[in-house]
N, C-alpha and C positions, 0 to 999 in steps of 0.2 A: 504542548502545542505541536501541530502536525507538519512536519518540512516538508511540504510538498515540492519543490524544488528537487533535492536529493532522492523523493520518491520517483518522481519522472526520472532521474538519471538512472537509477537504479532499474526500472523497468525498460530504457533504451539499451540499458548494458546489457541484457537480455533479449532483447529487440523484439520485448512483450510492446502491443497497442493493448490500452483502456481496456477494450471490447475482449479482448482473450484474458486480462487480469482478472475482471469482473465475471467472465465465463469461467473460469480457473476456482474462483471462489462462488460460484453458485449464485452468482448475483448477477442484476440488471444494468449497464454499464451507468444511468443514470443515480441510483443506489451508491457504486462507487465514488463517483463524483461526487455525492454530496457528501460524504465519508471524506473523502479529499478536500475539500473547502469546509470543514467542522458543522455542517449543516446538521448533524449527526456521530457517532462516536463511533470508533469497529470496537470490536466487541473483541475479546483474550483469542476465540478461536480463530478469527480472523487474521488479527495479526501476527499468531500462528503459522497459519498459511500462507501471508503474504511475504514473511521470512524466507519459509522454504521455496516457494514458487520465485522470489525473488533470489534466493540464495546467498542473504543479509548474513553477514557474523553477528553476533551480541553486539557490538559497539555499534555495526550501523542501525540495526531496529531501534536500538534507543535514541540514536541519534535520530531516524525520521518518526518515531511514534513519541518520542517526551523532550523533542527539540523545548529550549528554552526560550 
């Protein structure tokens, strides 16, 4: 399950908006979104990118991409 919580934190730590995330990854900031509310799944490369763009350790991508 996806912590969106921690993922907003994680992109304020950054002082990334939605709109530059979504541009960041080649996507339409509505696409993210629904990726953030499980409307849909990101996909291995994605959260790939969303690690390094965010600048995540191992502990926290697992913690926002297979929160429990």
């Amino acid at each position: 399950m996806f912590d969106e919580p921690l993922f907003r934190y994680m992109m304020n730590r950054k002082k990334l908006s939605m709109s530059a995330v979504a541009d960041q990854l080649g996507m339409n900031e509505v696409t993210l979104y629904r990726k953030i509310k499980g409307k849909s799944d990101f996909s291995r490369a994605e959260i790939q990118a969303l690690k390094n763009i965010l600048g995540m350790s191992n502990a926290e991508c697992i913690s926002v991409f297979f929160a429990e």
